[in-house]
C-alpha positions in Angstrom: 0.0 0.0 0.0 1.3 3.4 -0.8 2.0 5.7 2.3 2.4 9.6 1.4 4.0 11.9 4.6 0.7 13.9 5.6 0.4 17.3 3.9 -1.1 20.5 5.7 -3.9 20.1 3.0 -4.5 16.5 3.8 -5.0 16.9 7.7 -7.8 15.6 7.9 -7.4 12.1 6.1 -4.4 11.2 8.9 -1.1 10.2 8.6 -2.2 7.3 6.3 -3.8 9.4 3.4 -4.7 6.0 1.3 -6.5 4.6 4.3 -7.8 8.2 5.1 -9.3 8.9 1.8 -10.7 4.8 1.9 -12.5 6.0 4.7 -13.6 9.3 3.7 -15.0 8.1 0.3 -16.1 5.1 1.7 -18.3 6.7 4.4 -19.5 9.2 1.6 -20.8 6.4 -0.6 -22.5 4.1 2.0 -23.9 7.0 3.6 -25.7 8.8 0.1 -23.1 11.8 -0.2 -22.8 10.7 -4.1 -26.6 9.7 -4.5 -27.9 11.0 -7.9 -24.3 12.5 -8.7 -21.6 11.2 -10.6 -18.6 9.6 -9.1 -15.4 12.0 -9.1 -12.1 10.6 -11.7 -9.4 9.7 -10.1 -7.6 13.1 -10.9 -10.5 15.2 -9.8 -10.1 13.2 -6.1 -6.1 13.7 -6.6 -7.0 17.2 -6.5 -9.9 17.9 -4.0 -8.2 16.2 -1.7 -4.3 17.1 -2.5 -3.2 13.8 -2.3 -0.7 12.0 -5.6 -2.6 9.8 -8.1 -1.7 6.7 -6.9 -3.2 7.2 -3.4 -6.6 8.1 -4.8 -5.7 5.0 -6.8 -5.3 2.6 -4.1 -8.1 4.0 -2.5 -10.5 3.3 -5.6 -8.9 0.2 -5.9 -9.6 -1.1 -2.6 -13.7 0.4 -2.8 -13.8 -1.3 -5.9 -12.8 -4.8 -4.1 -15.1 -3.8 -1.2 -18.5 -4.0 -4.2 -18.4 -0.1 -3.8 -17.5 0.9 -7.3 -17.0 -0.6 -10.4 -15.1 0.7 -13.6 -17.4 0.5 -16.8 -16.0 1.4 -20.0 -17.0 5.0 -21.2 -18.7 5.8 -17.9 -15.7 5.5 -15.6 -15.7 4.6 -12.4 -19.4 4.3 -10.9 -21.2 3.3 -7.6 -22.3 -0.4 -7.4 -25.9 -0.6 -5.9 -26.4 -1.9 -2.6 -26.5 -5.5 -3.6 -23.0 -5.7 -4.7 -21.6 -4.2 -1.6 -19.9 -6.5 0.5 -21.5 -6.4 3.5 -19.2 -8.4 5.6 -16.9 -6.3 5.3 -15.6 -5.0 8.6 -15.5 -1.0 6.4 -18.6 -1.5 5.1 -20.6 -2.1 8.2 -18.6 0.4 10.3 -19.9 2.8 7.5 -23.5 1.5 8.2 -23.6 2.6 11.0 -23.2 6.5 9.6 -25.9 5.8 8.0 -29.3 7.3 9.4 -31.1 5.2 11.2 -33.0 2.7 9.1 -35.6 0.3 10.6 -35.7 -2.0 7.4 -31.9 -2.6 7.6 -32.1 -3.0 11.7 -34.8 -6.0 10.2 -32.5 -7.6 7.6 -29.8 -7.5 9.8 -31.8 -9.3 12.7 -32.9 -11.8 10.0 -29.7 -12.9 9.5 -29.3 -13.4 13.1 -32.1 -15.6 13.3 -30.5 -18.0 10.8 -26.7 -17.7 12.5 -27.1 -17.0 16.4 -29.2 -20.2 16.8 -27.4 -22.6 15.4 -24.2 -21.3 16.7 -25.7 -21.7 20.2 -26.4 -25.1 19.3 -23.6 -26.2 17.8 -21.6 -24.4 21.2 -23.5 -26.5 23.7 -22.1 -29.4 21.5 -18.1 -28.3 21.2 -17.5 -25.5 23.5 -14.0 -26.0 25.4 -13.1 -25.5 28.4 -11.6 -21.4 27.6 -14.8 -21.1 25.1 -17.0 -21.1 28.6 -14.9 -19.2 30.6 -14.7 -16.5 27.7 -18.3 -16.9 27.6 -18.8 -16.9 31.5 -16.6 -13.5 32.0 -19.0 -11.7 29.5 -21.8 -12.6 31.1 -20.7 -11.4 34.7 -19.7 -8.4 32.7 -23.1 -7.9 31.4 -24.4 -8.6 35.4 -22.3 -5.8 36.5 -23.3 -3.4 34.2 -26.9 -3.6 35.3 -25.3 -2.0 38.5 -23.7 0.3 36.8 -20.2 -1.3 36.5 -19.5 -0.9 32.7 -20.4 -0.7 29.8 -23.3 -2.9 29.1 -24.0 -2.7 25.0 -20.2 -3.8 25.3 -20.4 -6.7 26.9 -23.7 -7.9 25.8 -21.8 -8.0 22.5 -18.7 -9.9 23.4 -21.4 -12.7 25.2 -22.8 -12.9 21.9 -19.5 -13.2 19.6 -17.9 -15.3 22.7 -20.8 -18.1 21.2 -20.4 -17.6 17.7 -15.8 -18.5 19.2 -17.4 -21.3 21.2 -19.1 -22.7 18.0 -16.1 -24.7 16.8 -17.2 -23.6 13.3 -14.3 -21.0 11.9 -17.3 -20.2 9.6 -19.3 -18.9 12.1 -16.9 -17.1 13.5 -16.5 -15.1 10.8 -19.9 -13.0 11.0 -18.5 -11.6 14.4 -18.3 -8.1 12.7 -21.8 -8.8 11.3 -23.4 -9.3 14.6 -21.1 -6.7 16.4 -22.3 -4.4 14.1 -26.2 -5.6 14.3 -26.3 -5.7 17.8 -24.7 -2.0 18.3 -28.1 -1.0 16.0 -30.5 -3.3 17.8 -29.6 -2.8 21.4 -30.1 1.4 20.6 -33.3 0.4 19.3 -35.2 -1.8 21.5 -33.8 -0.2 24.6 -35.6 3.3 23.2 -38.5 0.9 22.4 -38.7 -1.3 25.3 -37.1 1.2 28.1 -35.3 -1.9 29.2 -31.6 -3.3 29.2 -31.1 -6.3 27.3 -32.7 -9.2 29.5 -30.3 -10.9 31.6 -31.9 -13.8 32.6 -32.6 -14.4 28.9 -29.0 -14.3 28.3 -28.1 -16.9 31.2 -30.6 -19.3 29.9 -28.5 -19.6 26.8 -25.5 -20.0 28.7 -26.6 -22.9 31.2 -28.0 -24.8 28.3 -24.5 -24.4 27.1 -22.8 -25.6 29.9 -25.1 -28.6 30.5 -24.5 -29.4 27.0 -28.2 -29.3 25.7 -28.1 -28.2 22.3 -31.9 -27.7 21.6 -32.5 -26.0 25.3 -29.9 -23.6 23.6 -30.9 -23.3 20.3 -34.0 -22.6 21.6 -32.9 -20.2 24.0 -31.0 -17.9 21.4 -33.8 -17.9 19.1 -36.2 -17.0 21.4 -33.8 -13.5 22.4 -33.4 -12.5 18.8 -36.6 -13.7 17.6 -38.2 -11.0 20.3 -36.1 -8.2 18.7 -37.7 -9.5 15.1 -40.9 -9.0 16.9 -40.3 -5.4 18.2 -38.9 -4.3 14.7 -42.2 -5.8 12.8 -44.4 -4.1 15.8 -43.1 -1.1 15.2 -42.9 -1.4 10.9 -46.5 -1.4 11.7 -47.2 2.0 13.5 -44.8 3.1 11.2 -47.2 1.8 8.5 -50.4 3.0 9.7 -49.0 6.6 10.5 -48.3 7.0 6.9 -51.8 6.0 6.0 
């Protein structure tokens, strides 16, 4: 990756400028800065942003491998629609989240959870080790503590949940932890405005003693149930928002 010294014109893209401007453009496209407009050349970047070709190069590059953009002939480069975006991507989702807050993407993203969180819960009450429940175990007494005020709870509630996806044994599985980081930062905003509530404890430990005892379906169960309610609160409120528009 190329690495230019940072410019006093440049300030504000850090001492990395190809990784600065990534992130800049990145956030710009996910967020709607370019909707209806036509993507900048790579020279018209080079210059808005005073940075040498090949950084705004790199940059574009790297988009373009993230589903962002995509270089047609005679149209240059152009934004790829939502479908294309890689949204596994650890970028992509951080740059979600800048997005305004959007109740049909809280649902997808909650959908997905259905299908994943479940069956990782399962498949943890079935190969867990040893560390894999005391990982599991030190989030949750995190999560009690921060009912008292002792931390951060969104945080730890988090780490419970990606501490299950770890205890899976699946490497697959493992690999939606930015997924679920990111859907869970959304989710646990929304249904505590909803709701008025923290995230329900004893929900959470139910999960985790089917783990321990090694019942698969008591956990399954258990994990579905927790996301499942969120699905619930998110269609509830789809509703209202429905019938308000009428």
């Amino acid at each position: 990756m190329h690495v230019e010294k940072e410019s006093a014109t440049s300030l504000s893209l850090g001492r990395n400028l190809t990784v600065g401007l990534l992130d800049h453009l990145g956030k710009a496209i996910v967020t709607g800065f370019y909707d209806n407009k036509i993507f900048p050349t790579e020279a018209a970047l080079a210059d808005q942003y005073k940075v040498s070709r090949s950084v705004t190069r790199e940059a574009v590059k790297m988009l373009t491998a993230k589903g962002l953009l995509t270089a047609r002939p005679r149209q240059g480069t152009v934004i790829q629609p939502t479908l294309y975006w890689n949204l596994l991507d650890k970028d992509v989702l951080r740059w979600l989240l800048e997005r305004k807050f959007s109740l049909q993407l809280l649902r997808q993203f909650t959908e997905l959870r259905v299908s994943i969180e479940p069956k990782g819960a399962e498949l943890a009450a079935r190969n867990a080790t040893y560390e894999d429940l005391q990982r599991m175990k030190a989030a949750f007494q995190r999560m009690a503590e921060a009912e008292h005020g002792h931390g951060d709870p969104t945080q730890a509630d988090i780490d419970f949940h990606i501490s299950i996806l770890l205890a899976s044994g699946n490497p697959f599985y493992y690999q939606f932890q930015e997924l679920i980081r990111t859907a869970l930062q959304t989710s646990i905003k929304f249904t505590t405005r909803i709701n008025k509530v923290t995230p329900n404890l004893e929900a959470h430990e139910n999960i985790m003693k089917a783990i321990f005892d090694r019942d698969p379906q008591r956990a399954y169960a258990a994990m579905f149930l927790i996301v499942n309610d969120v699905l619930d609160v998110i269609h509830a409120q789809e509703e209202v928002n429905r019938l308000g528009g009428q």
